[in-house]
C-alpha positions in Angstrom: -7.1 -42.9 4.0 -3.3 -41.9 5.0 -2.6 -38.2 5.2 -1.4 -37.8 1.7 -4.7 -38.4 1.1 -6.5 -36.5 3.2 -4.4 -33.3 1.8 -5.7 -34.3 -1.6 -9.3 -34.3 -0.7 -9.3 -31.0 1.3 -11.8 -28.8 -0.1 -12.4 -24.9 0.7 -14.6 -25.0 4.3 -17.8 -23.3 5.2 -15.8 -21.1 7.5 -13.2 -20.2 4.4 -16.2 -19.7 2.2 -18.2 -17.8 4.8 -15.4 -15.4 5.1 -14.8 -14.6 1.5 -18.4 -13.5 1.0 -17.8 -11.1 4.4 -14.7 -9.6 2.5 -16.7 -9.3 -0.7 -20.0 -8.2 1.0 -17.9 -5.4 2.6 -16.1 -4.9 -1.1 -19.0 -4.3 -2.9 -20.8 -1.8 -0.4 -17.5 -0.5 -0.5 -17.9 0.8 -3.9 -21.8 1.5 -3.7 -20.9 4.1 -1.4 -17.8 5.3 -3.3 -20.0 8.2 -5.3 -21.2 9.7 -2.0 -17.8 9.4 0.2 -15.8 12.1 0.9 -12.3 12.0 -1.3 -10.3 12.8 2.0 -11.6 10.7 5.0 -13.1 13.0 7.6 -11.9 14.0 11.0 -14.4 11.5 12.9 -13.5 8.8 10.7 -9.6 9.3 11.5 -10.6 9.0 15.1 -11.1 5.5 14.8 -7.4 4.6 13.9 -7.2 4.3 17.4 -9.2 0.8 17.0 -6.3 -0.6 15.0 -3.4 0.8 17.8 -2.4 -2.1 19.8 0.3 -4.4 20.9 1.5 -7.4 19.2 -1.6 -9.9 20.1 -0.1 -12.8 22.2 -3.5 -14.9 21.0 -5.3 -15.5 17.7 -8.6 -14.5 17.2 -11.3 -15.1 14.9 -10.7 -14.5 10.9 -14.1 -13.1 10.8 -12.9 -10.3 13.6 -10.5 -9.0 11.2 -12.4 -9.0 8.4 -15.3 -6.9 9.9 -13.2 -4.7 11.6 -11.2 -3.4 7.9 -14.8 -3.1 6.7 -16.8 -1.6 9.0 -14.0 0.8 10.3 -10.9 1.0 8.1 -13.2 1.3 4.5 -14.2 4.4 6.6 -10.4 5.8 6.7 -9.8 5.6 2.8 -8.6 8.0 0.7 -11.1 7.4 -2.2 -8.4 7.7 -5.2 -10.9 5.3 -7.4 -13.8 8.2 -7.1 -14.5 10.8 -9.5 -13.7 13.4 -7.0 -10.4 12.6 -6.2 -7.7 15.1 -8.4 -4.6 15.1 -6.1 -1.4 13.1 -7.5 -2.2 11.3 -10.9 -4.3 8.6 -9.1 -6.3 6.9 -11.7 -9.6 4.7 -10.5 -9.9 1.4 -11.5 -12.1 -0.4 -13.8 -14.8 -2.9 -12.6 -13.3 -5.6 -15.2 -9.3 -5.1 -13.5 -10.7 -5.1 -10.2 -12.5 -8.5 -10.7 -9.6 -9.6 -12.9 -7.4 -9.0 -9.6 -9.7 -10.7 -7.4 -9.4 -14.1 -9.1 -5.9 -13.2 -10.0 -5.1 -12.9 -5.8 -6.9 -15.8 -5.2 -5.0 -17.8 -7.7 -1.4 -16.0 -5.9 0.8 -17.1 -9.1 4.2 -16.6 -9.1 5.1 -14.6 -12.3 8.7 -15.1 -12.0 9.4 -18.4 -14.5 7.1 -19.9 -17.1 7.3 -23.5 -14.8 5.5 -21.5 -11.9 2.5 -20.4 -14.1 2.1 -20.8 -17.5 -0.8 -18.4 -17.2 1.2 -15.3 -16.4 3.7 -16.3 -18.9 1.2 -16.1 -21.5 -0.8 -13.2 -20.6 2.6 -11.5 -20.0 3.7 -12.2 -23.6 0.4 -11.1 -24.8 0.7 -7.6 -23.0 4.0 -7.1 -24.6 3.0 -7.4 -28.0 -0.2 -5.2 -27.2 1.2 -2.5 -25.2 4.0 -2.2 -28.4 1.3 -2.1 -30.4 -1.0 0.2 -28.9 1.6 2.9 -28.2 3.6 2.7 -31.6 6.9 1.3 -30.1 9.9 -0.2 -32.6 8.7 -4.0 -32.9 10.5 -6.8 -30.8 10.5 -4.0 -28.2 11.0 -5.8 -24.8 8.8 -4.8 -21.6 9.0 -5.8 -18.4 5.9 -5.4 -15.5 7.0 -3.5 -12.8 5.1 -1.9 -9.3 5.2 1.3 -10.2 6.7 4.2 -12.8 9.3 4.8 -10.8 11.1 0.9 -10.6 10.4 1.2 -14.1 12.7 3.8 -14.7 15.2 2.5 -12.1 14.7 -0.7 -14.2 15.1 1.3 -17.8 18.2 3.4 -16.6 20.1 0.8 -15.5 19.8 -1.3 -18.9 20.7 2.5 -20.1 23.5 2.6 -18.2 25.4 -0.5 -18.5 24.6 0.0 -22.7 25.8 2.7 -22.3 29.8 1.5 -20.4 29.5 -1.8 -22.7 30.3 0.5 -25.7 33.3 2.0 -24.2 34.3 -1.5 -23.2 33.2 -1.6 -19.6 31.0 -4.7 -18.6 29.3 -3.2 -15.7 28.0 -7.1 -14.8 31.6 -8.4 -14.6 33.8 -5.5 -13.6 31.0 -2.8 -11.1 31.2 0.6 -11.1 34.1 1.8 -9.4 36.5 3.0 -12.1 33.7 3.4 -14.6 34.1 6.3 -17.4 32.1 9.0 -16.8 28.7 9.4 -18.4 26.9 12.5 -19.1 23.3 12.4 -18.1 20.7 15.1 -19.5 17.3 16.1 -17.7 14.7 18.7 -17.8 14.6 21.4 -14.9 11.0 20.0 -13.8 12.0 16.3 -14.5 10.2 14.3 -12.1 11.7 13.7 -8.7 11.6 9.4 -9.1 14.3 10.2 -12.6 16.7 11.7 -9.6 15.8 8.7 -7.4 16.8 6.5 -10.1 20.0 7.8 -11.0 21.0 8.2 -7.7 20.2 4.1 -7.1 22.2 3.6 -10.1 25.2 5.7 -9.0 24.8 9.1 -10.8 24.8 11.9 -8.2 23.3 15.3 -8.6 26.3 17.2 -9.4 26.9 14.7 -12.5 23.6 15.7 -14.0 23.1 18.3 -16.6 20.0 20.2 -16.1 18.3 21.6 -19.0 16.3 25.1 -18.4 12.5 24.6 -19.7 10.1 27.2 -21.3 6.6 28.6 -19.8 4.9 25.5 -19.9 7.7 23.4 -18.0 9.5 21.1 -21.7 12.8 21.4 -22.2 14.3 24.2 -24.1 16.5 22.3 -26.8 18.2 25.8 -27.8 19.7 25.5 -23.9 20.9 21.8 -24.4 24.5 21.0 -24.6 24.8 18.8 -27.3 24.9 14.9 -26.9 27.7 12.3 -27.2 27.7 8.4 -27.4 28.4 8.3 -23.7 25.0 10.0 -22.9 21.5 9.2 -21.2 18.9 11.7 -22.0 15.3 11.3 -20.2 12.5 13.3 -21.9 9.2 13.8 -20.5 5.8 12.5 -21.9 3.7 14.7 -19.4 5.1 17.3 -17.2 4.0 16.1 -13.5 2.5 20.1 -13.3 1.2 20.6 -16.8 1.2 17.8 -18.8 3.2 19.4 -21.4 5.6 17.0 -23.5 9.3 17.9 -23.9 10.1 18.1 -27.9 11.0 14.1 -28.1 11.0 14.1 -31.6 13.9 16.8 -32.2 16.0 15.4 -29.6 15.8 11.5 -30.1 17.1 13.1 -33.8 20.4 14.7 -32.1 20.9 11.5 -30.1 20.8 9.3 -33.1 23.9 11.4 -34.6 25.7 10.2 -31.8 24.5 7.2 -30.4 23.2 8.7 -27.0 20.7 6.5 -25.2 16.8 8.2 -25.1 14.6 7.3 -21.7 11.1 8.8 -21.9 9.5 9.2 -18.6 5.7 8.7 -19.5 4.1 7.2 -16.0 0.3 8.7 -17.3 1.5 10.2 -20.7 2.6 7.7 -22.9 -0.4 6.2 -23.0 -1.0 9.5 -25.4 0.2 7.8 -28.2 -2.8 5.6 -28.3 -5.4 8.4 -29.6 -5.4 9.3 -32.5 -6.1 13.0 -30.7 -3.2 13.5 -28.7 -0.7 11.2 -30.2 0.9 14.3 -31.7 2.5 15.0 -28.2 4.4 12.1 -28.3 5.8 12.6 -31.9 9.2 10.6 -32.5 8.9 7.9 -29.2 9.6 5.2 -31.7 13.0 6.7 -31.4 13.7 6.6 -28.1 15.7 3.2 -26.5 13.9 2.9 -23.4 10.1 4.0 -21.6 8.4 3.8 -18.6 5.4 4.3 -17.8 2.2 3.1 -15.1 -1.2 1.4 -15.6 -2.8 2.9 -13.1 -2.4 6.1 -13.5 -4.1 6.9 -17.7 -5.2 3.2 -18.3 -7.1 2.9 -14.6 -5.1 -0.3 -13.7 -5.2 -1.4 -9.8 -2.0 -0.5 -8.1 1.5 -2.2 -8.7 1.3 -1.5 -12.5 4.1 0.0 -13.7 5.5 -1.1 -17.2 9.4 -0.5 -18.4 9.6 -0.9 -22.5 13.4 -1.6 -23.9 13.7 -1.1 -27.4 17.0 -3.6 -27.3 15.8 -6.9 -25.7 19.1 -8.3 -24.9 20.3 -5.1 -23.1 17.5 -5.3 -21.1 17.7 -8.8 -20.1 21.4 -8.5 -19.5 20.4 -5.9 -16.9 18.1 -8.0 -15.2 20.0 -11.2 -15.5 19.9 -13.7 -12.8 21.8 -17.3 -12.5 21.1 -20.9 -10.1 20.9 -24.0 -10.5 17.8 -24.4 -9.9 16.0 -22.0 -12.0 14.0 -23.6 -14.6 14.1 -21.2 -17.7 11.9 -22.4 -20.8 11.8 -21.5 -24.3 8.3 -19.7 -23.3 8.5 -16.1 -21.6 10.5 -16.7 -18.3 9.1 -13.2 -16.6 11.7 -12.8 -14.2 14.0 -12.0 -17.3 12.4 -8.4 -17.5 12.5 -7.1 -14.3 14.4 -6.0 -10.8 12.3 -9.2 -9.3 12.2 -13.0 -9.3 8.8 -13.6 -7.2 6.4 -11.3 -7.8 2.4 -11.1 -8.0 1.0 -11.6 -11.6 0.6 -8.2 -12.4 -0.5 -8.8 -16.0 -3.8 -11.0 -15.6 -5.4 -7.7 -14.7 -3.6 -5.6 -17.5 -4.8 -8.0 -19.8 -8.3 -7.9 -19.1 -8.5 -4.4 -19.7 -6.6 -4.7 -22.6 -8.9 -7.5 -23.9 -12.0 -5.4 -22.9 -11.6 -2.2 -24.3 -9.6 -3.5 -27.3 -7.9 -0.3 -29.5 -11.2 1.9 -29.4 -11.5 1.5 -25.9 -8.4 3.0 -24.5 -8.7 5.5 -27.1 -11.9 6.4 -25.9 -10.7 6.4 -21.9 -7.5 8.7 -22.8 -10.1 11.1 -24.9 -12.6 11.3 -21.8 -10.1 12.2 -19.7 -8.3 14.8 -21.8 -12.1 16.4 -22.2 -12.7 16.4 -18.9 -9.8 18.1 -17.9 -10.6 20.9 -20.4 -14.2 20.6 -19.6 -12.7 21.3 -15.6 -10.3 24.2 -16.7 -13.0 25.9 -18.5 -15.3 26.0 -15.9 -12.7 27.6 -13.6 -11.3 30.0 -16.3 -15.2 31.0 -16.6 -15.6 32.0 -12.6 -11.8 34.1 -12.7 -9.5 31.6 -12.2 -6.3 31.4 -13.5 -5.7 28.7 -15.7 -1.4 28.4 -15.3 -0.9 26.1 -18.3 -1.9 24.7 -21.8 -4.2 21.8 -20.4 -3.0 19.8 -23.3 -3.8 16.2 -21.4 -5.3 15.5 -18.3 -3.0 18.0 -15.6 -4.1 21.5 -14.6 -2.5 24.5 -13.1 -4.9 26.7 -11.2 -4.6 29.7 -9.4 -5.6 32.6 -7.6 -5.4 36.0 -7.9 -2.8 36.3 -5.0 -0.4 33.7 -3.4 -1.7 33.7 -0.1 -5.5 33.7 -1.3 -4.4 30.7 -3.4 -3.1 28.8 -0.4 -6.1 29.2 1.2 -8.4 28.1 -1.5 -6.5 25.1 -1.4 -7.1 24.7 2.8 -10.5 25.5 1.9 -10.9 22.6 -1.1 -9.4 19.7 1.1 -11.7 21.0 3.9 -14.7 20.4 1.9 -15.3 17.2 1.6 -16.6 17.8 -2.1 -12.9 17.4 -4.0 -9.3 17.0 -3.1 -6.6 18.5 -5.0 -2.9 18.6 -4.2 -1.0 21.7 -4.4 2.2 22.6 -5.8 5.1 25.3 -7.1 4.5 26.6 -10.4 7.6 28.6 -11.7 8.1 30.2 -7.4 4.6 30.6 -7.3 2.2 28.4 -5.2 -0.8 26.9 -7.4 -3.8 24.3 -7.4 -2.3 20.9 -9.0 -5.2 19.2 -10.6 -4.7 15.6 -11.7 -8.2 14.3 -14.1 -7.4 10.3 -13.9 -10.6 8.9 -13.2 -13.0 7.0 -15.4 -15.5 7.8 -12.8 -15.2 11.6 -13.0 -18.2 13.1 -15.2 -19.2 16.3 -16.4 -21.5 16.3 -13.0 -18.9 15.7 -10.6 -16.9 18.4 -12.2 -19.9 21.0 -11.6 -20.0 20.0 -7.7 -16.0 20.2 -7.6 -16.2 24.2 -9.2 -18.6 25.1 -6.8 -16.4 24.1 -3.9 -13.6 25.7 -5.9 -15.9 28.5 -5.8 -16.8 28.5 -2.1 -13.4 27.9 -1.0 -11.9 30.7 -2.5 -14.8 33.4 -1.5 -13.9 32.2 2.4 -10.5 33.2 1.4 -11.4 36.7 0.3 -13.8 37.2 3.3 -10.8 36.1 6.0 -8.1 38.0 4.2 -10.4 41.3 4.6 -10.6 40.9 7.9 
């Protein structure tokens, strides 16, 4: 047999095979434990970072090494985002189906980039398109694009904006750059999120070009304070204040920007995916008539990591952003991926947004973004019951909880991480310091919820009892 031959005939090894049940072994006691781990690892377990410090090995050693090592020591040193305890950051978990969707998805390692290096992702790709536009009541023939996250989805978003944008005046932002560009205005919320100022800034807007709109008690944009629009414009409107959830009023001004022909972004990375209950679609009134969205997977819809999706309302503005020329690509008249976003190779981030998609069907995500919506007003209840102060309207999944002093807040918040029952991030709510709690979890239950109040409780009563002292 030559060795063109032999390569055909290689099959997986006993060694391969051996070491694929040790990483799935650890995987699944992994999330047997996951109820019972503390959110934050604890100070023992940190101490065993020091097993991974080293120098560059100067000789291999066994696969099977490695493997133990990240499960018996480094599962240990998690942060356990996919737990029902977990409230800091909009961290969603991740359904069982995604995660085994991603398993096989890895193990196949498909290049998403052109329809000739897997028709698989090309297809599932499509599929999530028409979907996602579906499920969330976007114009049809809207484009979308997968992306790793929210925030290279509205890099990706504002610079189709952008260069749509200069093209009407004339500009052609692909043959002629920047320098010498007309001006654009650009319109944002006080409290937009801080990846919006990353993205203009990566797409040449500085701060001092940006118009910042003041917002009212519950952080959405006052539109009585908005200078009005013109067709050199980009306005980004918030589904779901990063503190409270609340929606800016999209509908009213997507209405003003149609007069004039200003460009709409909505920045939806967990709210967007509002519009697919029939419960809380009225905070997203009037998306339709935005251009462009972004939003993330992970966070509402309980995707693994690196799922970010940008929507484009104009296709062809979107792939003229993204364009991309060689000789050697291959494009097809099937969905060539690479069209839709910042990267050529990239993982197939959509076999895993599929199955979810395909699993839950319409009811199904419905049913996820109601659970979570309950159980953050199940949560803010509770703490409104034992004298906390509720900051906001907990109109989706984010609360705003505080104390009844700024320094006995802070150190209810010490006191929360410390516990080993919850984590919760904190914040700034309006000058004030404030509990930032971020419901995103399938996992989390009316019964977690109970454990999480009573360390909410205990935490706060040290904080009296050391402040009297």
């Amino acid at each position: 047999m030559n060795k063109q031959s032999q390569l055909l005939e290689m099959k997986i090894t006993e060694n391969e095979a051996a070491l694929l049940k040790c990483a799935t072994s650890y995987a699944v006691e992994y999330l047997e434990q996951l109820s019972e781990m503390p959110p934050f690892p604890s100070e023992e377990s940190l101490e065993k970072c020091s097993l991974f410090e080293e120098l560059l090995p100067e000789h291999s050693c066994e696969a099977s090494q490695v493997i133990n090592l990240l499960g018996e020591h480094g599962s240990k040193m998690t942060v356990a985002h996919t737990g029902g305890r977990y409230f800091g950051f909009v961290c969603g978990g991740v359904l069982p189906v995604a995660l085994s969707a991603r398993w096989i998805a890895d193990t196949w390692d498909q290049n998403n980039a052109l329809y000739a290096m897997s028709p698989i992702a090309s297809v599932l790709e499509n599929l999530c398109e028409r979907w996602l536009v579906e499920l969330l009541h976007l114009p049809n023939h809207t484009a979308a694009g997968m992306v790793g996250g929210s925030s290279v989805a509205i890099i990706t978003a504002l610079t189709a904006a952008r260069n749509a944008i200069l093209l009407k005046t004339g500009w052609d932002v692909h043959l002629r750059g920047l320098f010498g560009a007309p001006r654009l205005r650009v319109i944002i919320g006080e409290q937009a999120h801080s990846s919006v100022l990353k993205a203009l800034s990566m797409i040449g807007i500085g701060v001092d070009m940006i118009e910042r709109v003041p917002v009212d008690e519950q952080g959405r944009m006052r539109l009585e304070c908005m200078r009005l629009p013109d067709a050199n414009t980009l306005i980004v409107v918030q589904a779901g204040n990063v503190n409270s959830g609340s929606f800016d009023p999209i509908d009213e001004i997507c209405q003003i920007a149609e007069k004039v022909g200003a460009w709409v972004h909505v920045d939806g990375a967990f709210g967007l995916w509002a519009a697919a209950s029939r419960r809380t679609k009225y905070l997203c009134k009037g998306i339709e008539r935005a251009n462009s969205w972004s939003t993330d997977a992970h966070k509402t819809l309980n995707a693994p990591y690196d799922s970010g999706i940008v929507f484009c309302k104009d296709r062809d503005q979107l792939v003229r952003a993204m364009q991309a020329s060689g000789a050697y690509i291959e494009y097809s008249s099937a969905r060539d991926n690479m069209l839709y976003t910042p990267e050529m190779s990239r993982r197939a981030r959509s076999i895993e947004l599929w199955a979810i998609l395909k699993t839950l069907g319409r009811e199904g995500v419905e049913a996820l973004v109601d659970q979570l919506c309950h159980m953050a007003t199940y949560f803010s209840e509770r703490l409104s019951d034992v004298g906390f102060i509720i900051g906001n309207e907990v109109v989706f999944n984010q609360i705003i909880v505080q104390c009844e002093s700024q320094a006995t807040t802070i150190a209810t918040l010490e006191g929360i991480k410390k516990s080993g029952v919850c984590w919760c991030g904190g914040t700034t709510w309006f000058g004030k310091p404030a509990i930032r709690v971020s419901v995103s979890s399938w996992r989390t239950d009316e019964e977690a919820i109970d454990l999480c109040v009573d360390a909410f409780i205990s935490a706060r009563e040290c904080a009296r009892r050391n402040s009297s002292k």
